[in-house]
KOLVEXRO-632099 format. One line per 10 residues: their letters; for each residue y, z, x of C-alpha. Coordinates in steps of 0.5 Angstrom, whole numbers. Last residue first. Example, Ala and Ser with C-alpha at 12.3 -4.5 7.8 and 13.67 -1.06 7.14 Angstrom:
SA = -2/14/27; -9/16/25 .
This chain:
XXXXXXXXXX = 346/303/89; 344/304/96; 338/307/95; 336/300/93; 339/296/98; 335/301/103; 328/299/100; 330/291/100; 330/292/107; 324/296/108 .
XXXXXXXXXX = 320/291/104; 324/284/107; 322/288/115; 315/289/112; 315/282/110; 317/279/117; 313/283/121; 307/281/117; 309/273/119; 311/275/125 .
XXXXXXXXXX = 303/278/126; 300/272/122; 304/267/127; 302/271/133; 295/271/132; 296/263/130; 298/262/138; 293/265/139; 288/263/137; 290/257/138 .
XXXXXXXXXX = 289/258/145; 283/260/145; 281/254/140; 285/249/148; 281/254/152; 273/253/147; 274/246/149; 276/246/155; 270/250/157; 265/245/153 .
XXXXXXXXXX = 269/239/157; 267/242/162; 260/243/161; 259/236/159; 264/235/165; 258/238/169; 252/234/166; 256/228/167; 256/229/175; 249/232/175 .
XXXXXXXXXX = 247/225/172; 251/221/177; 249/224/182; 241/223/180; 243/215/179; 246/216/187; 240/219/190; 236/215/186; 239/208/189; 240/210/196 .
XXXXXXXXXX = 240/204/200; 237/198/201; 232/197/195; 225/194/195; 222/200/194; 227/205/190; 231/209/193; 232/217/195; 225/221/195; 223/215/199 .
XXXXXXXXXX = 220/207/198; 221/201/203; 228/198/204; 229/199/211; 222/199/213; 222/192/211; 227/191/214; 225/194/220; 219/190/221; 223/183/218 .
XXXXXXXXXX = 229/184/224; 222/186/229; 219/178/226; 225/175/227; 226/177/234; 219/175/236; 218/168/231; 225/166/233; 222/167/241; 215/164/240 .
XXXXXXXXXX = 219/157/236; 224/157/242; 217/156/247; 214/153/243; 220/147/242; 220/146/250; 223/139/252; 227/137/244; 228/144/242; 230/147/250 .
XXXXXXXXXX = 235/140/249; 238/142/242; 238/149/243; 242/148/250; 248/144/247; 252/144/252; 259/146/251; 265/143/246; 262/144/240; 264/153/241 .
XXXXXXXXXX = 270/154/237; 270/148/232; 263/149/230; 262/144/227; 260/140/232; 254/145/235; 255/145/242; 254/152/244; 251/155/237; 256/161/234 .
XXXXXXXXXX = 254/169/232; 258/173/228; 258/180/232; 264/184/230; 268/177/230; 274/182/235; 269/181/241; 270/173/241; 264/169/242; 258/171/240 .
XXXXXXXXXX = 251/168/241; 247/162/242; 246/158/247; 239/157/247; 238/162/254; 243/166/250; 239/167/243; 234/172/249; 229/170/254; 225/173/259 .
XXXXXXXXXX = 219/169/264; 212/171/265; 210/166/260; 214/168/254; 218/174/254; 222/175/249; 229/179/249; 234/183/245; 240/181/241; 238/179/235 .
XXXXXXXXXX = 234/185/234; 240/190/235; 245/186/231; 240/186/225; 238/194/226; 246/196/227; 248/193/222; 243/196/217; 244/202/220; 252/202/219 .
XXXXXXXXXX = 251/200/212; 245/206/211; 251/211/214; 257/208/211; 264/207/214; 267/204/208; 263/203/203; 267/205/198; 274/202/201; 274/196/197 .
XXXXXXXXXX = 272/199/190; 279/202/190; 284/198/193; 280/193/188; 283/198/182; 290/199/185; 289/191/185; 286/190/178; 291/195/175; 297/192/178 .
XXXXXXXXXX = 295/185/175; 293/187/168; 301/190/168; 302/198/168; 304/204/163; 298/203/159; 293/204/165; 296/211/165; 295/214/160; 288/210/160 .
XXXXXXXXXX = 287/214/166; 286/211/173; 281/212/178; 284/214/184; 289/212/189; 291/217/195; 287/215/200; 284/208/200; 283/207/207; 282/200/209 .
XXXXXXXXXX = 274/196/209; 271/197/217; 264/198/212; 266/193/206; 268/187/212; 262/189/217; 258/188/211; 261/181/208; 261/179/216; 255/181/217 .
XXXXXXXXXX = 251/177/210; 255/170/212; 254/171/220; 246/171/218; 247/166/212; 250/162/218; 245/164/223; 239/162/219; 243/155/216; 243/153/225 .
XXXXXXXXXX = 236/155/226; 234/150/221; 239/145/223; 235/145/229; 229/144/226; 230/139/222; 233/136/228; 227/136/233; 223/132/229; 219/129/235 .
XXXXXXXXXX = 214/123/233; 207/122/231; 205/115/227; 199/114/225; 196/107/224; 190/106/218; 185/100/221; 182/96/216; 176/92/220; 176/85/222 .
XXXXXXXXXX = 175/84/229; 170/88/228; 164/84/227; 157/88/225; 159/89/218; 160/95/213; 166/98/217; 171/92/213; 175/96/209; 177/103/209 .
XXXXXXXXXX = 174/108/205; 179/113/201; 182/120/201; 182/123/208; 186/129/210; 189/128/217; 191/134/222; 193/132/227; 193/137/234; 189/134/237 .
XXXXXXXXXX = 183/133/232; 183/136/225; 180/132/220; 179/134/212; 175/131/207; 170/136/208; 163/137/212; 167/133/218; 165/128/223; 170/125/229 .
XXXXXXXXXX = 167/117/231; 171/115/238; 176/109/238; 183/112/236; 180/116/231; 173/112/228; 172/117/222; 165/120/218; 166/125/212; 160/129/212 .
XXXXXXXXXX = 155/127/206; 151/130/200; 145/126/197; 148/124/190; 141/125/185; 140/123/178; 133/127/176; 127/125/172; 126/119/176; 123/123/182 .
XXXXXXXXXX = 127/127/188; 130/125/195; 135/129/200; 136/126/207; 140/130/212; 144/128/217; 146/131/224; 142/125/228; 135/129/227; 133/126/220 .
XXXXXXXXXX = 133/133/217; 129/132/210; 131/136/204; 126/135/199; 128/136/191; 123/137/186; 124/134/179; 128/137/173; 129/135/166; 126/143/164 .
XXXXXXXXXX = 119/140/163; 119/135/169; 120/141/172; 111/141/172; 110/149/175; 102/149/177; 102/153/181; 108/153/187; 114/149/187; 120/147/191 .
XXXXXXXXXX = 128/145/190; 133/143/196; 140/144/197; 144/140/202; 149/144/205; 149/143/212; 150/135/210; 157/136/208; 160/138/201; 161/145/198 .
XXXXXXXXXX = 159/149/192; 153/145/192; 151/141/185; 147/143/179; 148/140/172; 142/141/168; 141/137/160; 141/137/153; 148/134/153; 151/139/147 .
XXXXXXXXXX = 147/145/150; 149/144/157; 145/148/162; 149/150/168; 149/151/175; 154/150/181; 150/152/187; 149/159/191; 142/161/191; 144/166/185 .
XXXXXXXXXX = 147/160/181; 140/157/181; 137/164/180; 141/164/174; 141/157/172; 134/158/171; 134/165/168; 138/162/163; 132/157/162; 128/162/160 .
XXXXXXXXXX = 123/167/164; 121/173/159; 113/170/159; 113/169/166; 114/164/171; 116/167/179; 123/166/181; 124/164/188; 132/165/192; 133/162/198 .
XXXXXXXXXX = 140/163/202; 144/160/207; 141/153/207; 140/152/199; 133/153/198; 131/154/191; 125/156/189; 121/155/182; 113/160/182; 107/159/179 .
XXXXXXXXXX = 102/164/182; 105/170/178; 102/166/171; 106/165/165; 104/157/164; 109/152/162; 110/148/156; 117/148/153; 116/154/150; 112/158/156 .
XXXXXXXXXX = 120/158/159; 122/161/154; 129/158/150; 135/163/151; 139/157/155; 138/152/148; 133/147/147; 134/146/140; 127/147/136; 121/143/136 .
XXXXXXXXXX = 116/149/137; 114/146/143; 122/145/145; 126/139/144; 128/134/147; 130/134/154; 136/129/158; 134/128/165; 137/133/170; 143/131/173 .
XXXXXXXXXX = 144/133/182; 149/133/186; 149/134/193; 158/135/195; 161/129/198; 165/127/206; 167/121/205; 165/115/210; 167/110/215; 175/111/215 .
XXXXXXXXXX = 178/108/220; 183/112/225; 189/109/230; 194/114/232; 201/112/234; 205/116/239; 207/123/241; 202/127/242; 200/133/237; 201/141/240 .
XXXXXXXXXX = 207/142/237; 203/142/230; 202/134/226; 200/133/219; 197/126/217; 195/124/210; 189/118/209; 187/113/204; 193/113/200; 197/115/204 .
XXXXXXXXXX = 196/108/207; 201/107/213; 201/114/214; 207/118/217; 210/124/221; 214/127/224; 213/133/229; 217/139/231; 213/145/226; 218/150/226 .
XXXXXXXXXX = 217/152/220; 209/154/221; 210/159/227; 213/163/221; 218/169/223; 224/164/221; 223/163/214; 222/170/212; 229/170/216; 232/165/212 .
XXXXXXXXXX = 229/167/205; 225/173/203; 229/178/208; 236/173/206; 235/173/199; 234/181/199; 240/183/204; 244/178/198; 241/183/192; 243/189/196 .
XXXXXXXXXX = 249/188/197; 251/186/190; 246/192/188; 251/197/194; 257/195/190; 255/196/183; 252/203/186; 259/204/189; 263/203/182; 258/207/179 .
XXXXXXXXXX = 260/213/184; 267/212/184; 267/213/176; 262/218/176; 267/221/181; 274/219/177; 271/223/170; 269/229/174; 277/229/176; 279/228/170 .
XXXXXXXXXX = 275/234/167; 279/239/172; 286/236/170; 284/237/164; 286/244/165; 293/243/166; 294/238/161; 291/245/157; 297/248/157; 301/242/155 .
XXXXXXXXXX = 298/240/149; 297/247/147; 305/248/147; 305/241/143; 301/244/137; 305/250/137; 312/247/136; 316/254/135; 318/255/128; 316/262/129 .
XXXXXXXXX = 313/263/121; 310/257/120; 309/255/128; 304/249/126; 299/249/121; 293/247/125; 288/243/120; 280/245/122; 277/244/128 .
C-alpha cells in the first residue's frame, strides 16, 4: 500500500478514522485467530493425554493381562552355573534335588583336510566332483538321511563340492566347505539322539576324496543311538541331556528340563556320576518358594497408574466452565502482568476437554471393564472378591486395596488380595488376566485407524489438523476482505479530499473573479 497523505485538504485525521472503522471489522478475523488457537491448544492437551493412555496400555495394563507376571514362585540354584531354575504356580514348594549326568549336544561332523584337485588346483566349492577323482555314473550315488528328510544325489559330470553341501543342507544339516581350512563342516540343527544324521554310499562312490566317510546310525534300543564313521572324519555323536531329579532319570533332546512345573536349564555335568558309589555325587538344591509379594505390589503399581490416569482424565473432563475468556490479543496482553495472563490462559486450556465425547467413552470402557466379573471354576468373581475397588462416590471411580498400608483410608481392613494371593494365586491371576485383557481389546479398538485418527491415537487427531487448516484458509479469506475494506475506505476518504480540493479551487477562481469586476 502506498504512502497515505492524511486529510490535506479537510484537515480531518483520515488514517485514525480507518483504523477505527475496520476495528470493527477485525473483530471477525479475531475471532478466527481465537478458534486455531483454541483448537491447537487442545490438540497439546489431547497428545499429553495421549501419550499417558499409551504408557499405561503398553505398560501396567499390558503387564497385567499376561499369565507370565503373575508367576508366584521364588526361586533359586545352589550352582547356577550348572543349572538355572524357573518355576510357574504349578510347581511344589520345597527343595528340589537334581545331578546332572549328561548334556544334550548336537552330531557334529570334520571332514579331514584335502589336498588339491587332479589337476593340482584349489579346492574350492566349484571344483567337479570328476576332478577330485570320481566316476560320473548314475549307479554312484551320496545319501544323506537326517531322520526328517533323505535327500540322494547321483555323481555326474556337473556334480561339485557345492552341489555337496547343498544337498547336505537340503537334508537339514549346517553345512559348508571352507576354503581357507580345505575342509567339511556339518552338524545337525538340533541336539538330542533323534537327530543324529547318517551318510550312505552306492557304486563305486570313495568319500575319502571329498575328506568324508560314511556315517551309520544305529539305534541301540534304549532310546539312544550310535553314530560311527572311518579315520577320515572327526565325528561327536549326538546326545539328549540325562538328569537325576529327585531320584528319578528325566531325558531331554535339549539342555532345557521341564518337570512339575519347573523348568531347569542345564549348563554343566556334575561331578561324582561316573562311579558306582553314590554317596559322593554332586548334588544341586533347588529351592521353590511363594513369592506373593512381588505380586501383590504388581497389582498395587497397576491400580495406582490406573488411579493417576482417571483422576487426570476425570479432572480435564468435569474441568470448570470457561465462558467468557478467550485467547487474548497482544493489545491486550500488553496491558496485563505475565501471572495474569498465565492464569486467564490456564482457565482456558483447563476447560477444552471438558465434557468430551472421546473422554467420556475412554472413561466409561476403563471403569466398565474393571467392574465387570470372571468366571473361574463355576464361581463368579469381580476386583471386590479381592477387596479391591471405590470408596467414596465423590473420587469418580479411583480404586483402593482394603488392607494396603499405605492407603490410609482403606489399611485398616482385612487384606483379601494378599490371603487369595498367598491361598489361591491362579485363581487372581485368571481374573486380572480376563479384565485387563477386555481393557486392552477396547483399547486398542479405541486407538485404531478411521478417517478421523490416526493409528495408535486416542482421539481425533486428523479431524482436528483438517480444522485447523480450513480455520486458516477462512482467516486467509478474511484478512483478504479486510484488506481490500480498509483500501476501500481510503479510497474514499482520498475521493473526498480530491473532490474539496476542487471545490476549493473553483470557489478561489470564482472568488478572484468577483474581486476583479469589482474593481
Amino acid at each position: 500500500m502506498g504512502i497515505k497523505l492524511s486529510g490535506l485538504t479537510s484537515g480531518m485525521d483520515t488514517e485514525s478514522m480507518v483504523t477505527e472503522l475496520m476495528k470493527a471489522q477485525r473483530m471477525k478475523s479475531t475471532k478466527i485467530e481465537n478458534k486455531i488457537t483454541k483448537v491447537g491448544w487442545t490438540q497439546d492437551k489431547w497428545k499429553d493425554l495421549n501419550t499417558k493412555l499409551y504408557s499405561f496400555y503398553t505398560g501396567p495394563l499390558s503387564k497385567m493381562r499376561m499369565q507370565g507376571s503373575f508367576n508366584t514362585k521364588k526361586v533359586s540354584s545352589s550352582d547356577e552355573s550348572k543349572a538355572e531354575i524357573s518355576a510357574n504356580t504349578a510347581a511344589p514348594d520345597g527343595t528340589h534335588l537334581l545331578k546332572i549326568k549328561q548334556l544334550a549336544s548336537a552330531q557334529f561332523v570334520t571332514g579331514k583336510q584335502l589336498g588339491t584337485d587332479l589337476n593340482s588346483n584349489t579346492i574350492t566349492s566349484k571344483t567337479k566332483l570328476t576332478d577330485l577323482g570320481f566316476v560320473a555314473d548314475e549307479n554312484n550315488k551320496i545319501s544323506i538321511d537326517a531322520g526328517k528328510k533323505v535327500i540322494t544325489i547321483g555323481i555326474s559330470e556337473t556334480t561339485t563340492v557345492g552341489s555337496i553341501t547343498n544337498a547336505l543342507k537340503d537334508a537339514g544339516l549346517n553345512a559348508s566347505y571352507d576354503t581357507s581350512q580345505k575342509r567339511f563342516f556339518i552338524s545337525s540343527k538340533e541336539s538330542g539322539y533323534t537327530n543324529a544324521f547318517s551318510i550312505s554310499t552306492a557304486g563305486t562312490v570313495d568319500l575319502s576324496k571329498l575328506g568324508l566317510s560314511t556315517i551309520t546310525k544305529t539305534n541301540n534300543g534304549d532310546g539312544t543311538v550310535s553314530v560311527t564313521g572311518d579315520s577320515n572324519i572327526k565325528l561327536v555323536a549326538p546326545a539328549d541331556a540325562k538328569a537325576i531329579y529327585n531320584g528319578a532319570e528325566l531325558t531331554s533332546t535339549t539342555n532345557t528340563l521341564t518337570a512339575n512345573g519347573v523348568t531347569i536349564n542345564l549348563k554343566g555335568v556334575t561331578k561324582g556320576l561316573d562311579t558306582a558309589d553314590t554317596s559322593d555325587d554332586e548334588t544341586i538344591s533347588l529351592s521353590v518358594s511363594n513369592n506373593t509379594k512381588e505380586i501383590y505390589d504388581m497389582i498395587k503399581g497397576f491400580v495406582k497408574s490406573y488411579n493417576e490416569l482417571t483422576t487426570g482424565m476425570s479432572e480435564a473432563y468435569y474441568a470448570d466452565s470457561s465462558k467468557g475468556f478467550e485467547p487474548l490479543t497482544e493489545d491486550e496482553k500488553s496491558s496485563m502482568t505475565d501471572d495474569q495472563i498465565t492464569k486467564w490462559e490456564d482457565k482456558i486450556k483447563n476447560s477444552l476437554l471438558r465434557r468430551d465425547n472421546t473422554l467420556s467413552s475412554l472413561l466409561d470402557n476403563m471403569r466398565s471393564s474393571l467392574s465387570e466379573s470372571v468366571e473361574v471354576n463355576g464361581k463368579k468373581y469381580s476386583l471386590s472378591s479381592f477387596g479391591i475397588g471405590s470408596e467414596n462416590y465423590s473420587e469418580k471411580g479411583l480404586l483402593h486395596i482394603k488392607g494396603d498400608a499405605d492407603d490410609s483410608l482403606v489399611s485398616g481392613f482385612e487384606d483379601k488380595l494378599m490371603k487369595a494371593l498367598t491361598e489361591d494365586p491362579d485363581t487372581v491371576m485368571k481374573v486380572f488376566n480376563e479384565l485387563a485383557g477386555d481393557l486392552y481389546e477396547k483399547m486398542t479398538d479405541n486407538m485404531s485407524s478411521t478417517t478421523l485418527r490416526s493409528a495408535l491415537t486416542f482421539y481425533n487427531d486428523k479431524e482436528m489438523t483438517k480444522t485447523v487448516t480450513n480455520y486458516k484458509s477462512d482467516l486467509k479469506k478474511m484478512e483478504d476482505r479486510l484488506k481490500d475494506m480498509e483500501n476501500r475506505y481510503y479510497k474514499q476518504f482520498s475521493a473526498m479530499e480530491s473532490a474539496m480540493t476542487k471545490m476549493n479551487s473553483e470557489s478561489s477562481s470564482l472568488a478572484s473573479m468577483l474581486g476583479t469586476n469589482s474593481n
